[in-house]
C-alpha positions in Angstrom: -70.9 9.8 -15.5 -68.2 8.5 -18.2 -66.9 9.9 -21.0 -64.5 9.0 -23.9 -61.0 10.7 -24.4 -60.5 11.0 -27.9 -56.7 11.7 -28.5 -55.0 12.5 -31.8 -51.6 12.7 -32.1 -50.6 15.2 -34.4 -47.6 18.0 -35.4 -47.3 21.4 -32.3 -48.1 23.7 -35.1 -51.9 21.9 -36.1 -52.9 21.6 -32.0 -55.3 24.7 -32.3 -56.6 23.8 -35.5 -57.3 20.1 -34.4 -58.8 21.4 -30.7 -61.2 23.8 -32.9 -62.8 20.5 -34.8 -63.0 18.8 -31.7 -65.1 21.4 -30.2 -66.6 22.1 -33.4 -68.2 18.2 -32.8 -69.2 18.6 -29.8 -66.3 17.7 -27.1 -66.6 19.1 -23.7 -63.5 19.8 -22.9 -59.6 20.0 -24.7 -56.3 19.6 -23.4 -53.2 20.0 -25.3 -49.6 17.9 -24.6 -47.2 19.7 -26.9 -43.7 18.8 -26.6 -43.2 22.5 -27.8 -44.7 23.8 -24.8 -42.1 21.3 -22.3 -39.3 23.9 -24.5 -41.1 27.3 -23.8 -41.4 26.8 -20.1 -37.8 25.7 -19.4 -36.8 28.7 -21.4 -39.5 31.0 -20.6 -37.6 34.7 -20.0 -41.1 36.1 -17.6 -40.2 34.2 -14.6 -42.9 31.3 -15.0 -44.7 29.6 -11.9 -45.8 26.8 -13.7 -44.6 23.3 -12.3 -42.8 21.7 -15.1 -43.7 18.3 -13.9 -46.8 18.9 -15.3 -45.7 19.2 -18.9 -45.6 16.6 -21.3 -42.3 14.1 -21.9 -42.8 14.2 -25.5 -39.7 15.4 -27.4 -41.9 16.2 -30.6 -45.3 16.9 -31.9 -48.0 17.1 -29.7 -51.2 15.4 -28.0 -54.8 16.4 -28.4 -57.6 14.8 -26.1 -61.2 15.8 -26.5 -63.5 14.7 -24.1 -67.0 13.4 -24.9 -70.3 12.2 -23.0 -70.6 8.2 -23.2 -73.9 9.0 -24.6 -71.9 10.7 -27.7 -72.3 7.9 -30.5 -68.3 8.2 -31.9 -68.3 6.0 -34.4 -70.8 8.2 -36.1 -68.8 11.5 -35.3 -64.8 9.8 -36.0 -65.0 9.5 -40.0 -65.9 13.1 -40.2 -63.3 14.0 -37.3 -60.9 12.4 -39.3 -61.9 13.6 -42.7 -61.4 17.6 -41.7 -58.2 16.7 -39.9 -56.9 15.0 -43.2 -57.9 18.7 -45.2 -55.9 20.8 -42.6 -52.5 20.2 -44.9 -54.3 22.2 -48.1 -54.2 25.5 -45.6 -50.9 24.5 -45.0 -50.5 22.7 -41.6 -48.1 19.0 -41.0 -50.6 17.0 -39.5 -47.8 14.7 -38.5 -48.7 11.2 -37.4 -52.4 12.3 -37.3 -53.2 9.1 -35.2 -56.5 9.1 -33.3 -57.5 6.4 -30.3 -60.3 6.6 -28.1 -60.5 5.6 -24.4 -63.1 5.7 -21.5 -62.4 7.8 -18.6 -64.4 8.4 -15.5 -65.7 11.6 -14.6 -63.0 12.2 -11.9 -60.3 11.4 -14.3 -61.6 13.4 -16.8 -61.4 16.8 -14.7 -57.9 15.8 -13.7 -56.6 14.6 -17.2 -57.3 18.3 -18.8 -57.3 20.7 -15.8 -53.6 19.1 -14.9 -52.3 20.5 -18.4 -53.5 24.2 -17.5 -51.5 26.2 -14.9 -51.0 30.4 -14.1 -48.7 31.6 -17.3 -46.6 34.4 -17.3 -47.1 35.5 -21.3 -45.9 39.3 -21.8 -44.4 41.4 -19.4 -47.6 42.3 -17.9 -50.2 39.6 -19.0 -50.9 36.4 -17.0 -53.1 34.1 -18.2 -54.6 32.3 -14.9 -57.7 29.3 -15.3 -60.4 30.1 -13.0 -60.5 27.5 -10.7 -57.0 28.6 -9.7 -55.8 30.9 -7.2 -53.3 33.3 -7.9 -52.1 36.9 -6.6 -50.0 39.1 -8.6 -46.5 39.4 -8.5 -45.7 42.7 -9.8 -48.1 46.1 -9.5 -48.4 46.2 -12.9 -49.6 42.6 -13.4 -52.6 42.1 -15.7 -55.0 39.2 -14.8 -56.8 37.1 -17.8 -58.8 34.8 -16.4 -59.9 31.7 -18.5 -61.7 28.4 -18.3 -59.2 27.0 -21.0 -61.5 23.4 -21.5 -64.1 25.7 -23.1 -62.0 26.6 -26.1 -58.8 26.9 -27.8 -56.7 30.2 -27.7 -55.4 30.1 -24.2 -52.1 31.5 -24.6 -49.7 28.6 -24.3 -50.2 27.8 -27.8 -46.8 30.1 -29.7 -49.4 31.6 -32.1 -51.9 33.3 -29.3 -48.7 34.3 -27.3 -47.2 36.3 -29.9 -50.1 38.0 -31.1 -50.5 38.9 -27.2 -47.0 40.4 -27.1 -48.1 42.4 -30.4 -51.0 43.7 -28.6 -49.2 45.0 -25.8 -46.5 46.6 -28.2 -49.0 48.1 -30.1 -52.0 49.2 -27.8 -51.4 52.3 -25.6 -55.4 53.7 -24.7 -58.4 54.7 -26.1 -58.4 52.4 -29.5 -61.0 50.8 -31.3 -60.1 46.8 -32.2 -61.9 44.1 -34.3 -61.0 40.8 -32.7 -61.5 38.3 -35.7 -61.3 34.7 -35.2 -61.7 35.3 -31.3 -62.0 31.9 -30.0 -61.6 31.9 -26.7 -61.8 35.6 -26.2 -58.3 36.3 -24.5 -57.4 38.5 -27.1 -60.2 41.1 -26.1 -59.4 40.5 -22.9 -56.0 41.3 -23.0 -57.1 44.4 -25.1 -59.6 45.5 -22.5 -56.6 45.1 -19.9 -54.3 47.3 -22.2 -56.4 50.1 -22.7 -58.8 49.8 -25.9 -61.9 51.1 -25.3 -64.1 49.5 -27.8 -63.6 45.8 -28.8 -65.8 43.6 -31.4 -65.1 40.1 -31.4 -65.9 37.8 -34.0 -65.7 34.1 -34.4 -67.7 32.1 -37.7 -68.3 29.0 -34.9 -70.8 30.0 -32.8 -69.4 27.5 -29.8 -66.3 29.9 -30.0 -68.8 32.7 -29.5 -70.3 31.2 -26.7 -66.7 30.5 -24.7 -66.1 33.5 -25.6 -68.8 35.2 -24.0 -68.5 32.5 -21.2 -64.5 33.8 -20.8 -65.3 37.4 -20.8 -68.1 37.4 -18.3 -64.9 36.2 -16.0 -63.1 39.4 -16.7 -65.5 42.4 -15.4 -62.7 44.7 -17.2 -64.4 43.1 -20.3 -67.6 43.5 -19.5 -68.4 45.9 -22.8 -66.8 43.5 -25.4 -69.5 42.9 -28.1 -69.2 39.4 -29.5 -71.0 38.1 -32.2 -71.1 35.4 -35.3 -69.6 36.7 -38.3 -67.6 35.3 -41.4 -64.2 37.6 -40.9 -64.9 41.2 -41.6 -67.8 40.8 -44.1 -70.7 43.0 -43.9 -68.5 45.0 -40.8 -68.4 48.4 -40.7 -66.9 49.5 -37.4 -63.9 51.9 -38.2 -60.8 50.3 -36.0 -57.0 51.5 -34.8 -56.4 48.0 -34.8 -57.7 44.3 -36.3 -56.3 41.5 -34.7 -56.3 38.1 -36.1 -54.4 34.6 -34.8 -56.0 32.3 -37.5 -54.9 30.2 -40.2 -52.7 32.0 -43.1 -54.7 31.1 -46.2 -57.5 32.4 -44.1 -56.1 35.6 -43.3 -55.0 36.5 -46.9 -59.1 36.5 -47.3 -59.8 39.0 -45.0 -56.9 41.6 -45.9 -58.9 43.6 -48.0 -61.7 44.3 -45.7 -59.1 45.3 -43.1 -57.4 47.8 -45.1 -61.2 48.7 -45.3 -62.0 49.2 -41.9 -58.5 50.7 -40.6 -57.7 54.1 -40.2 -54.8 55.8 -41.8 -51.7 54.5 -39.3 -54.1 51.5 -37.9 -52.4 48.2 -37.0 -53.5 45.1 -38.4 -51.7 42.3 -36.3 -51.8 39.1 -38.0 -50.7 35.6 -36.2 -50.8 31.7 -36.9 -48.5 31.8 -39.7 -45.8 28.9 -40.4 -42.7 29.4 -41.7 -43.6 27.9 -45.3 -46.5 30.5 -45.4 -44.7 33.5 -44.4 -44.0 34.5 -47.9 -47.1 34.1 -49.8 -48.7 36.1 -46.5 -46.7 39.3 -46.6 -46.6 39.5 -50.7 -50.4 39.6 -50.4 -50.1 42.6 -47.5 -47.3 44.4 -49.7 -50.3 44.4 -52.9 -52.5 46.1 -50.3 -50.1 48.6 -49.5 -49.7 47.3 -45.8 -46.0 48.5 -44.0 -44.2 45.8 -42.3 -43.2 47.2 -38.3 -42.3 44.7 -36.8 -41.7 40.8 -36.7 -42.4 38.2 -34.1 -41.2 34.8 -34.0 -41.5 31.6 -31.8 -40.3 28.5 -33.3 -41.6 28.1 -37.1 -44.1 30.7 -36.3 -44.3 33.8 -37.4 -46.6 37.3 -36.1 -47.0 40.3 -38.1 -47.3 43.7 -37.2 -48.6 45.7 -40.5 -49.3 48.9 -40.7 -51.9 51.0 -42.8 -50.0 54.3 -44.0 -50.8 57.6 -43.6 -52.7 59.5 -46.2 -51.5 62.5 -48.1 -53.5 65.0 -46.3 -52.6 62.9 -43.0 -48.8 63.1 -43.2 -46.9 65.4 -41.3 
C-alpha cells in the first residue's frame, strides 16, 4: 500500500496544535522533527537513552508529517488543512513558515519515517514514556512505565508543554485523588496519574479520535485500566468533584474553562494548567487571580510556561 506524507513546516511551539488538525482530517499516523527537541535531549538532566542521531538537524522550528492512505483525495482535504493552520495565530501560536508539501511514501517507509522519531524518554524523575513496539526494562526501582503508540495522537511527552504538566503531576499528586483530565489527547496524562497514585481519573477530549487513542493508549497501561474517557466540551455539564484538573491545551482555551474548575475543585484542589507561551502568560494568570486561584508554583521550558494554581481553603476549612 502507499500513502502520502503531508509535511508542514511550522514554529516548535504550534507542532501539537498542527498534529491535532492533521489527525482531526484523518492522517494515520504523526511524527514530529522539532529542532527544540535536538536541545532538550543533549541537555536533558534524567539520564536519557534516546540515540541522538535520531533527532532532527534543524536549528529552528519544527517539522510535521501526517501520513495518509493514497486512496485519501488531498486536494479536497489541503484548503481546509491549510485554512485552520492559518487561524492557529488568533489563539496565539507563530505558525512560522507554515509551509506544507506532500510526497508518496511506501508502506515500509512510512513505518520507518514516524516510528524512527519515537524512542524510550526519561521525562520526570520517575516517568518514562516508552512506544509499545519497543523494548525497554527499568533502570531504577522506582521507575514508572507509560506505554504509548505515539502515531495515534499527539501528547506524547517530548513535546515541552506535555512534559511540564507531567512534572506538575508528579509534584502535586501523592495517593488517593480524584483528577479531571481535560483535553486528554493521547491519554498519558491519566496514565501518568494512575502511575502516581490517583484513584479516580475522567478524561475528556472534544475530538472524538483523541478519545479513541486515548482509550487505545490506556488499554496498554493495565494500571489504567479504570480511567473513564469520554467526549465532552471542557468541563461543561461535569459534575465530578476533583483534588486536581489537569489541562495542557491552548491558553485562550483554558481561560474558558476556569470557571467550571473552580467549580468542580475542592477547597486546596490543584488546577494544573499547561500549553501556555510566553506572550500569553499574562492575560492567563490575571484571569486565575479574578477567580481567586493561588499561584504555587511555576514551570518553565523554553517560551513555555506550566501553572500550578491552587483553590484556597474556605473559612471553616482553615486551620
Amino acid at each position: 500500500m502507499k500513502w502520502n506524507e503531508v509535511k508542514v513546516e511550522t514554529s516548535s511551539e504550534a507542532v501539537e496544535a498542527v498534529a491535532n488538525l492533521l489527525m482531526e482530517a484523518g492522517a494515520s499516523g504523526v511524527a514530529i522533527e522539532d529542532s527544540l527537541d535536538a536541545q532538550f535531549f543533549q541537555t536533558d538532566k534524567f539520564g536519557e537513552i534516546v540515540d541522538r542521531t535520531a533527532f532532527t538537524e534543524l536549528t529552528q522550528g519544527a517539522y510535521v508529517m501526517a501520513y495518509f492512505p493514497e486512496t485519501t483525495f488531498l486536494p479536497e482535504l489541503l484548503p481546509t488543512i491549510k485554512e485552520q493552520i492559518d487561524k492557529l495565530p488568533s489563539f496565539g501560536l507563530s505558525i512560522g513558515k507554515n509551509e506544507v508539501t506532500i510526497e508518496e511514501v511506501t508502506e515500509e517507509n512510512w513505518a520507518t519515517a514516524w516510528k524512527k522519531y519515537y524512542h524510550p524518554v526519561r521525562v520526570t524523575r520517575f516517568l518514562t514514556i516508552v512506544p509499545r513496539w519497543e523494548n525497554y526494562e527499568p533502570r531504577l526501582t522506582d521507575e514508572k512505565i507509560i506505554s504509548l503508540d505515539p502515531g495515534m495522537a499527539f501528547g506524547t511527552g517530548t513535546h515541552a508543554t506535555t512534559r511540564l504538566t507531567l512534572q506538575a503531576l508528579e509534584t502535586i499528586l501523592r495517593g488517593g485523588e480524584t483528577l479531571l483530565d481535560v483535553g486528554t489527547g493521547s491519554g498519558v496524562l491519566s496514565i501518568a496519574a494512575k502511575l502516581l497514585g490517583a484513584r479516580r481519573v475522567f478524561a475528556y477530549d472534544l475530538d472524538d479520535v483523541a478519545v479513541k487513542a486515548a482509550q487505545e493508549n490506556i488499554a496498554l497501561n493495565p494500571v489504567a485500566k479504570d480511567v473513564t474517557v469520554s467526549a465532552n466540551d471542557l468541563l461543561e455539564d461535569i459534575n465530578h468533584p476533583a483534588d486536581v484538573i489537569v489541562a495542557n491545551i491552548l491558553a485562550d482555551i483554558i481561560v474558558r474553562m476556569v470557571a467550571d474548575a473552580w467549580r468542580l475543585l475542592k477547597p486546596e484542589g490543584h488546577f494544573i494548567i499547561s500549553g501556555i507561551i510566553e506572550d500569553k502568560k499574562d492575560f492567563v494568570l490575571e484571569t486565575m487571580y479574578e477567580q481567586g486561584f493561588e499561584i504555587e508554583q511555576v514551570l518553565q521550558e523554553t517560551d513555555w510556561y506550566a501553572f500550578i494554581l491552587k483553590k484556597p481553603a474556605t473559612e471553616e476549612n482553615k486551620v
